[in-house]
C-alpha positions in Angstrom: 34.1 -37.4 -117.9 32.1 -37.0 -120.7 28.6 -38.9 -120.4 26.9 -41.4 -123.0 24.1 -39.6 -124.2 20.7 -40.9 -125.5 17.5 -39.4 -126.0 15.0 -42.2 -126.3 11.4 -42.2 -126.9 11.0 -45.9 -125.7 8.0 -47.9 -127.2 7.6 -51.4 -124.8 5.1 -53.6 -125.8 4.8 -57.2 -124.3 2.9 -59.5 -126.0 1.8 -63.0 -124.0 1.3 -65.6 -125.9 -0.6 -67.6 -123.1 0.2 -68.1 -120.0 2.7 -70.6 -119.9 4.8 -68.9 -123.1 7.3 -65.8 -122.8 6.4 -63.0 -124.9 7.9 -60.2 -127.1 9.8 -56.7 -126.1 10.0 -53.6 -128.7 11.8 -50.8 -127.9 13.0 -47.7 -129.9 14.9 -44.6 -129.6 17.8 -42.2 -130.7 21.4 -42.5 -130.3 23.2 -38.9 -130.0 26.5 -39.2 -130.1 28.7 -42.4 -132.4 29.9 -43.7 -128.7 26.7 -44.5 -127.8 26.6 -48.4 -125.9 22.8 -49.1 -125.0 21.7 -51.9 -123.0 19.1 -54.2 -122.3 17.8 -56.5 -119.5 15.9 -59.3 -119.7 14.8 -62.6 -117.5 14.0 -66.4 -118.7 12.5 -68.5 -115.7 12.8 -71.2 -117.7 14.4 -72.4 -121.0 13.7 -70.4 -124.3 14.1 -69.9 -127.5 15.0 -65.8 -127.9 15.4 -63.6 -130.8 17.0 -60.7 -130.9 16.9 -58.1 -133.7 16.9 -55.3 -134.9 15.1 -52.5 -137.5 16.6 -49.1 -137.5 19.1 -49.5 -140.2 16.6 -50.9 -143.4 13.3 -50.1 -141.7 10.3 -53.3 -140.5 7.8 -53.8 -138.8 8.6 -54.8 -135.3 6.6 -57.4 -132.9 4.3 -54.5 -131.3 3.8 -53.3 -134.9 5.6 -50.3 -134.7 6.6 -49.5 -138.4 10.2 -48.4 -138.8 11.4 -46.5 -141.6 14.8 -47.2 -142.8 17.9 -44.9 -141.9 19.4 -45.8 -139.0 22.9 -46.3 -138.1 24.5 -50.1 -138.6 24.4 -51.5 -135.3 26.2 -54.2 -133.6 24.7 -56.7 -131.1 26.6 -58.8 -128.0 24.6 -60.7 -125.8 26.3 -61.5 -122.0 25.5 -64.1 -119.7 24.8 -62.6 -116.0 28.4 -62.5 -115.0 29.0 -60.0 -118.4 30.6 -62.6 -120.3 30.4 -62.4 -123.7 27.4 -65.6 -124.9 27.1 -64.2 -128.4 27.8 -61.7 -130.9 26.4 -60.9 -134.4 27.6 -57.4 -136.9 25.1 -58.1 -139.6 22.2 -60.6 -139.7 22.0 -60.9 -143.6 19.0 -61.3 -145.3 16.2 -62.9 -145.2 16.9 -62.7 -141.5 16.9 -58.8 -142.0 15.7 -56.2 -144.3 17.6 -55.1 -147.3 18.1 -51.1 -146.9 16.3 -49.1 -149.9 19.3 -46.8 -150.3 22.2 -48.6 -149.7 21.3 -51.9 -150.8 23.1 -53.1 -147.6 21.6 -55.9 -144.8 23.2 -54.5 -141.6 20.7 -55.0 -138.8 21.5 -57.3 -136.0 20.0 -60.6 -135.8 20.8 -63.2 -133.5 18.7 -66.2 -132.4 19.4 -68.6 -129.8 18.1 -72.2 -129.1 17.2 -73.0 -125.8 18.8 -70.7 -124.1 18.7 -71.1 -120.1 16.6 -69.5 -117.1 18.4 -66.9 -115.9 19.5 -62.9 -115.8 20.9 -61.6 -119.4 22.4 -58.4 -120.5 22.4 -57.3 -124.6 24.6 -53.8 -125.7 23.8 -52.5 -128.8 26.2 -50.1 -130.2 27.6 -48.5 -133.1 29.9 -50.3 -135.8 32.7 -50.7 -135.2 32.6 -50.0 -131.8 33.6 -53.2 -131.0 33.6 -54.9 -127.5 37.5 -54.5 -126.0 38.6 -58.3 -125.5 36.5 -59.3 -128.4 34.0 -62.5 -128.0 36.1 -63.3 -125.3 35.8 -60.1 -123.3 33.3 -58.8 -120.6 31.2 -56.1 -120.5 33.3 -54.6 -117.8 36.1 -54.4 -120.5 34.3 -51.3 -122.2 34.0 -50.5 -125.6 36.4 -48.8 -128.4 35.6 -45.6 -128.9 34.1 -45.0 -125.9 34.5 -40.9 -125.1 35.4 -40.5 -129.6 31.6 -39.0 -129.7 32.4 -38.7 -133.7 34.7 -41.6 -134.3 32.7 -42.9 -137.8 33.9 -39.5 -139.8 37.4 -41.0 -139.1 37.2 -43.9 -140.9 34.1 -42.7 -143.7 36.6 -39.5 -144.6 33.3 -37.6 -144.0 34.3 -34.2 -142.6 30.7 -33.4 -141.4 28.0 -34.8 -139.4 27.8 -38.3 -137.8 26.1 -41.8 -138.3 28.1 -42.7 -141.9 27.8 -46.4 -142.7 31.1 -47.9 -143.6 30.3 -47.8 -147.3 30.1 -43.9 -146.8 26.4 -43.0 -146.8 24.8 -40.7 -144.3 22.3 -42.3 -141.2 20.6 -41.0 -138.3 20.7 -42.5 -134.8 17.7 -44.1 -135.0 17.7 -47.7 -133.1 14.7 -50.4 -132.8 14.9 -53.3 -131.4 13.4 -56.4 -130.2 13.6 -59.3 -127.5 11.6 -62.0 -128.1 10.5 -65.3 -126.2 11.8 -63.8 -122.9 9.7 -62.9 -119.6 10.8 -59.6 -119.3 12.8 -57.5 -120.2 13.9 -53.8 -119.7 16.3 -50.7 -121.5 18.8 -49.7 -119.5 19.9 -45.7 -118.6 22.7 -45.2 -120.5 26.0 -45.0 -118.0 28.6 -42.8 -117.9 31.9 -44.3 -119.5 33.7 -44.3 -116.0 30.5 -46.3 -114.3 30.2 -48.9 -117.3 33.2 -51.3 -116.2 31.5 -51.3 -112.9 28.2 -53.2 -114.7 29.7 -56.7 -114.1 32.4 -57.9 -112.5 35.5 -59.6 -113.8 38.6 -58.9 -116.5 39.7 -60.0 -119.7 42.5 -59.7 -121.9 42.4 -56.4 -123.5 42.2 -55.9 -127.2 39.7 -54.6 -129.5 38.6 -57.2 -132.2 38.6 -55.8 -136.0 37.0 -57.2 -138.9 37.2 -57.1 -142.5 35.8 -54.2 -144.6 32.5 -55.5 -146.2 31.6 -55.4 -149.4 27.6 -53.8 -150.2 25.2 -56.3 -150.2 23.5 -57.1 -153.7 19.6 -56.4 -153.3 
């Protein structure tokens, strides 16, 4: 079975606060093929409030201070609880929560923040849109994702013949992803599994079905 590929030049910086407070996680790489899922790791010993978000679509500066230029793919973001249940899920964060892209006028990096979340083991997937999670918010990570093995599924639904990474409004991206995790105690980026090993991540089984949403209109700059 055909393998999720990424090639990844990882950037990790962790940035402490002070002893007592959790600090940040930046990471960075290169999706190669549409299917791509990546995940993430990372620890609270104690309650927190997290961030996570992303750059690669309209560029920023992330919490190391590694500037991103803008080009990236539009990402979607789920965040699961240790048992691969689905805690949260954002498409696009919106601005002023993101940056608007200079070319496409569009807010589609990820941003999700969560208040007080609890000690404990957490898993975040970044992929592609719309390569939704099967089962939807009320899935598991063990359920997979939709185009999983469709290494150029966004040409179907762009009408672009050629090349990969289209937006849904048509325009042409790289596979550029950066990300951050902030107010954790660590954190780490996973190898990116084969599709036949991913349902083996957590345990458990929810109702199939791939969720869908509506086609979005550009953002106004």
């Amino acid at each position: 079975m055909k393998k999720f590929m990424a090639a990844w030049s990882i950037v990790m910086m962790m940035g402490m606060l002070s002893q007592a407070e959790a600090g940040f996680f930046s990471f960075s790489g290169e999706f190669q093929t549409d299917d791509t899922v990546q995940l993430f790791n990372f620890t609270l010993n104690s309650a927190s409030d997290v961030t996570l978000q992303s750059f690669g679509y309209a560029g920023g500066t992330q919490a190391d201070g590694n500037v991103v230029s803008a080009g990236g793919f539009d990402p979607i973001l789920y965040l699961f609880d240790s048992s691969g249940n689905v805690i949260d899920f954002n498409d696009d964060g919106g601005f002023p929560d993101v940056n608007i892209d200079p070319v496409t006028g569009s807010t589609y990096d990820v941003y999700m923040e969560i208040l007080g979340l609890g000690p404990g083991n957490y898993t975040v997937a970044l992929s592609q849109y719309d390569n939704f999670l099967n089962g939807g918010i009320a899935g598991n990570l063990s359920d997979g994702f939709a185009f999983t093995g469709d290494p150029e599924f966004t040409q179907k639904f762009t009408g672009n013949s050629s090349g990969k990474f289209w937006d849904v409004n048509g325009f042409a991206r790289n596979g550029q992803f950066a990300f951050d995790i902030v107010g954790v105690d660590s954190a780490s980026l996973q190898s990116v599994p084969e599709p036949s090993s991913l349902a083996l991540v957590t345990l458990g089984l929810a109702s199939a079905g791939v969720i869908r949403r509506k086609r979005r209109n550009q953002a106004n700059a």
